[in-house]
C-alpha positions as CSV (number, residue, x, y, z in Angstrom):
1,X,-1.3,6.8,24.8
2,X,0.2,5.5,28.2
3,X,1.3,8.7,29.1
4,X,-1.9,10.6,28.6
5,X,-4.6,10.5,31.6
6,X,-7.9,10.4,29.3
7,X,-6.2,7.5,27.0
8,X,-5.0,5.3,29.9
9,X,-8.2,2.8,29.3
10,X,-7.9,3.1,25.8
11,X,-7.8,0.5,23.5
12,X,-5.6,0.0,20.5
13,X,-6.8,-0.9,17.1
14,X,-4.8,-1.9,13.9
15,X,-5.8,-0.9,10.5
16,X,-7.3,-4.1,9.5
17,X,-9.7,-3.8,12.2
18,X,-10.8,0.0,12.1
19,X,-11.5,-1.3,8.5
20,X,-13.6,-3.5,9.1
21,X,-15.9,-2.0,12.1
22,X,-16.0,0.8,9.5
23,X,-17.1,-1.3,6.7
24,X,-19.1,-3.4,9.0
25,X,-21.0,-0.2,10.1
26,X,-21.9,0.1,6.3
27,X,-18.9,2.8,5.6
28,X,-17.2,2.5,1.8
29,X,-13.4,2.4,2.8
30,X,-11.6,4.7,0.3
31,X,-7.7,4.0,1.2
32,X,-5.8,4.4,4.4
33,X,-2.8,6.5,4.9
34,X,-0.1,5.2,7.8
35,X,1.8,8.5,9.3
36,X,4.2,9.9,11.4
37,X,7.3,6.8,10.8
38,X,10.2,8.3,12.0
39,X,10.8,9.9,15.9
40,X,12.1,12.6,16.6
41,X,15.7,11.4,16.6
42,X,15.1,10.8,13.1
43,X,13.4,14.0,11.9
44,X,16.3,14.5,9.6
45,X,14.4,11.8,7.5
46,X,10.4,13.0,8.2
47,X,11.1,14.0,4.0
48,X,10.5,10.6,3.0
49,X,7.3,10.3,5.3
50,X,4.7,11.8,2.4
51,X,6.3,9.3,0.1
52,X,5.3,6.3,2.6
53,X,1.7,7.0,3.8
54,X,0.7,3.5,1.6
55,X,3.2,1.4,3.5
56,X,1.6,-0.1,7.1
57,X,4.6,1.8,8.8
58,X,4.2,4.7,11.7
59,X,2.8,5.4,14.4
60,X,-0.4,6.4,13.5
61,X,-3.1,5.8,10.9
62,X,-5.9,6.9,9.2
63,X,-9.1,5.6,7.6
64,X,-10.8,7.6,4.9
65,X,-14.2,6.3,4.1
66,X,-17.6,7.3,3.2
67,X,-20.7,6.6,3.3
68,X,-23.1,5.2,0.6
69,X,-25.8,7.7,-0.3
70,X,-24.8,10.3,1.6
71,X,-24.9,14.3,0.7
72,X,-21.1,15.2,0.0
């Protein structure tokens, strides 16, 4: 993020806590996947990566949820 201009005043959030603001904004939290674990030095192992998404590793996250009542 440091080395893109429009994310340079970002702010970093953890799991736990995209979690919560999402089940605090009334969101049902269905499971979160961790991605991307091993740099490119390591690519040779990226394999393994689909077998890991329920471990808190990586570099990146993401939160699938829904919302109660909602039209699917």
């Amino acid at each position: 993020m440091r080395r893109i201009p429009f994310d340079r005043d970002a702010i970093t959030i953890g799991a736990p806590g995209a979690r919560a603001l999402l089940q605090a904004g009334g969101f049902e939290v269905l499971h979160t996947d961790f991605l991307f674990i091993f740099p490119n030095v390591l690519r040779w192992l990226r394999w393994i990566e689909p077998h890991c998404v329920g471990l808190p590793l990586g570099a990146q996250y993401q939160v699938l949820c829904r919302k109660p009542g909602g039209s699917y």
